[in-house]
C-alpha positions in Angstrom: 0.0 0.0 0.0 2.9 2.4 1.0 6.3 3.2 -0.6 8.0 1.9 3.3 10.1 -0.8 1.0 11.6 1.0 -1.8 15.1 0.0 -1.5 16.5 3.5 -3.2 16.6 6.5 -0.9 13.4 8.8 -0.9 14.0 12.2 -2.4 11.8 14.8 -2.7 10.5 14.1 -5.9 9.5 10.3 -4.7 8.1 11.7 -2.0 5.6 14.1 -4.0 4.7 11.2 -6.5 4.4 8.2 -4.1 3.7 10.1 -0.4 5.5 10.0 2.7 6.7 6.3 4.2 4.2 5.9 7.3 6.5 3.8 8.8 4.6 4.2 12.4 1.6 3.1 10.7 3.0 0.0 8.9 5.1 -1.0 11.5 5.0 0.3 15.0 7.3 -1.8 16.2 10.2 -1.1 14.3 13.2 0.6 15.8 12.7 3.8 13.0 9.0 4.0 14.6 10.1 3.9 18.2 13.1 6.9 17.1 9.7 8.5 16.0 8.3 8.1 19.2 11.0 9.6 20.9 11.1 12.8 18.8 7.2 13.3 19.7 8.2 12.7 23.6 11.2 15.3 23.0 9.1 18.3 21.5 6.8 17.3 24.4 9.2 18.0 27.0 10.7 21.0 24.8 7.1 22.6 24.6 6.6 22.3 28.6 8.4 25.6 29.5 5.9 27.2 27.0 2.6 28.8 28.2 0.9 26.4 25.5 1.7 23.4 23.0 -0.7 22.4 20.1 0.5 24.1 17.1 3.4 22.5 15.7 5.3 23.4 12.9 7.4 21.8 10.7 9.7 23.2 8.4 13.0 22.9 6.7 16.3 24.8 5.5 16.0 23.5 2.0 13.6 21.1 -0.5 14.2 17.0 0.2 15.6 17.4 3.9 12.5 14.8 4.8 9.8 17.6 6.7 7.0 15.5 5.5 8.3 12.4 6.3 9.4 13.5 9.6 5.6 15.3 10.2 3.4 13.0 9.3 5.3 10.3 11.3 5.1 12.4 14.2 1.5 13.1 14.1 0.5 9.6 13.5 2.7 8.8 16.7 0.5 11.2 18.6 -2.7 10.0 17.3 -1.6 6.6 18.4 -0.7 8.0 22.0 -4.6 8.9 22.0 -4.6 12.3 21.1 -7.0 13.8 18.8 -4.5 15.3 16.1 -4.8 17.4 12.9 -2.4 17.1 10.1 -1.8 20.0 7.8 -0.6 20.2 4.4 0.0 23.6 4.1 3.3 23.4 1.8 0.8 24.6 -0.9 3.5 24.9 -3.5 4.3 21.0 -3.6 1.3 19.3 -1.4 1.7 15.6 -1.1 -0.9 15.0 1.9 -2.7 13.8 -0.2 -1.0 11.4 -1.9 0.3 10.0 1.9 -3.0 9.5 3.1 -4.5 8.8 0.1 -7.0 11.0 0.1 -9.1 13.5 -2.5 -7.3 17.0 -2.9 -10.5 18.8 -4.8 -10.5 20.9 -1.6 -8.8 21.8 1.2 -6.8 24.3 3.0 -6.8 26.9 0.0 -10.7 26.0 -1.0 -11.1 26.9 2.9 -9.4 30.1 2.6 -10.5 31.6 -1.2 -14.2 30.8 -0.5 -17.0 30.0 2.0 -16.3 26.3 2.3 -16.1 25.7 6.0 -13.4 23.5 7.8 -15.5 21.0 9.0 -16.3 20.1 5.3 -13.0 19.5 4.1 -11.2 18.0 6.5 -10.6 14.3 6.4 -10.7 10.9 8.4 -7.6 8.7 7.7 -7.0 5.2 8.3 -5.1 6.1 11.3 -7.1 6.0 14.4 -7.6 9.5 16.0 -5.9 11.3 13.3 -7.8 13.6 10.3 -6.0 15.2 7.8 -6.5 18.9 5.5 -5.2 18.6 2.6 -3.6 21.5 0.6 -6.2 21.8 -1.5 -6.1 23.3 -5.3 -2.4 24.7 -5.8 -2.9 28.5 -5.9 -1.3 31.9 -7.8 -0.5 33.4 -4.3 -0.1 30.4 -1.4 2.2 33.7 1.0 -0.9 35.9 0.5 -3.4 33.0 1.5 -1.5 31.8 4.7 -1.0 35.6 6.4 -4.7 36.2 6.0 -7.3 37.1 8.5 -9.6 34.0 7.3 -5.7 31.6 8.2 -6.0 32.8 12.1 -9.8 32.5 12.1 -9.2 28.4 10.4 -6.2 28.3 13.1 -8.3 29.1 15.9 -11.1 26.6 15.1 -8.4 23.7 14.4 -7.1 25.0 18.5 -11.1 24.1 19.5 -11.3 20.5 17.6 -8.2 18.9 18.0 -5.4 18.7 21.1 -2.7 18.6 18.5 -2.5 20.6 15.2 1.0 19.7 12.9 1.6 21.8 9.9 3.8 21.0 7.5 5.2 24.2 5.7 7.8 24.8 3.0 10.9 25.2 3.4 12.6 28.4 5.0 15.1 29.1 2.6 13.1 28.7 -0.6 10.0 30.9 0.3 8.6 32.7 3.1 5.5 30.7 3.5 6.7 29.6 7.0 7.7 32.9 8.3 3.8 34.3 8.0 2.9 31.3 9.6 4.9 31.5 12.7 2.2 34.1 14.5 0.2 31.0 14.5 2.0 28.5 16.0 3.2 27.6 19.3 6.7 26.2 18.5 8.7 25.3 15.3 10.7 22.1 14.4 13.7 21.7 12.1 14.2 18.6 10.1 17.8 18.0 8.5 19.7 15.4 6.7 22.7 14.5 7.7 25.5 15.4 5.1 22.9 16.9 3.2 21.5 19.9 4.8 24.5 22.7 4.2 25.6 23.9 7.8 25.0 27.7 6.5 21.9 27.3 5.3 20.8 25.5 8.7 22.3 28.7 9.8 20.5 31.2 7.8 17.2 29.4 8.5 17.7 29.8 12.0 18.5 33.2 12.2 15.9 33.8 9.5 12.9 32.4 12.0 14.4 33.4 15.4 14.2 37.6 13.7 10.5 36.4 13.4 10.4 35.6 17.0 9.8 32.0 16.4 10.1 29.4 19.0 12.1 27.3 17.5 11.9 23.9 20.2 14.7 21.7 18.2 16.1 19.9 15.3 15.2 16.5 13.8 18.1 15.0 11.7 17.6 12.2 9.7 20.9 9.8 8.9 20.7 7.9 5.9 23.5 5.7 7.2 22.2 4.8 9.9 19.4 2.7 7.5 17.3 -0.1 9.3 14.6 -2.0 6.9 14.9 0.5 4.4 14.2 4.1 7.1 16.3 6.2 8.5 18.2 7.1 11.7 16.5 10.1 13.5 18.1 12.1 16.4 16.8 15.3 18.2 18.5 17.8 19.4 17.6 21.5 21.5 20.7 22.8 20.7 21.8 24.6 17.5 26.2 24.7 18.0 26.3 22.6 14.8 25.2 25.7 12.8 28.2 27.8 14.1 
């Protein structure tokens, strides 16, 4: 059903065409999914020392450092800890939600946003227990103007009332600036890198980039493709940024 077993490494591209490898769905007792598990514990104990934690953000320094991946394995593992959890595509320049969840993408987040459509219609049950899913919707002319509108905070605030956990998955920070009119919305931000892929400076620039926005930024995910087990990747988290230095 999934991509999980492709023995090639994902890149972006695969990843748009085929979705995200749901490896905490397909198998939750692998070691990859119980790495996963441990990143959702560590934003958990990084978010206590904020007033609030429901918003999540994902986001990366550049294209194919694996922020979907990363997101939608995380939000599945919190839908399987019991929590009622939204997903979000709102990379609305290359959506793959989707695809991922195999779902319809007539409408979503930028039907939502452009007309009268109203969240409740267009969000979307997945085969995951506890988790639904809005998908990017039609791909628009002006995705920056969309997510910085009045109508985004008013959609933000009713995802806050229907679901404990909301995870957005946002472009990445050096190619656009999607994710910083997004930050006023969210309650913390996570990076996701690959190891000997994601440039040092640009990890450095995308920090410094989101941190002038005020963003609280609660850690980096890094993915090591040679630290492969049945065809996934290694994950680590960190708080701390010295590798950017």
């Amino acid at each position: 059903m999934f991509n999980l077993f492709k023995k090639k490494h994902t890149t972006d591209t695969e990843t748009q065409d085929n979705g995200a490898r749901l490896i905490t769905f397909v198998e939750p007792k692998n070691v990859i999914s119980e790495q996963i598990r441990t990143v959702r514990t560590n934003i958990e104990f990084a978010g206590a020392a904020l007033d609030k934690l429901q918003v999540v953000m994902f986001t990366s320094a550049d294209i194919s450092d694996g922020k979907t991946t990363v997101s939608s394995n995380v939000a599945i593992a919190w839908a399987q800890a019991g929590k009622r959890v939204l997903y979000v595509d709102a990379d609305l320049r290359r959506p793959t939600a989707h695809t991922t969840f195999r779902l319809l993408n007539t409408r979503g987040l930028t039907t939502i946003l452009s007309t009268e459509i109203q969240p409740k219609d267009s969000v979307q049950k997945t085969f995951v227990e506890n988790l639904e899913v809005l998908t990017s919707g039609p791909v628009p002319p002006n995705p920056a103007e969309l997510l910085s509108s009045k109508r985004m905070s008013s959609l933000v605030a009713w995802m806050r009332t229907n679901y404990d956990i909301v995870v957005l998955d946002v472009p990445p920070v050096m190619a656009v600036t999607d994710a910083q009119v997004l930050l006023p919305e969210v309650d913390g931000t996570i990076l996701v890198t690959t190891f000997e892929k994601t440039l040092k400076v640009n990890l450095q620039r995308t920090v410094e980039s989101l941190r002038l926005s005020d963003a609280k930024i609660l850690g980096v995910v890094e993915r090591n493709k040679k630290n492969r087990v049945d065809a996934g990747y290694g994950y680590g988290y960190g708080y701390g940024y010295g590798s950017t230095q």
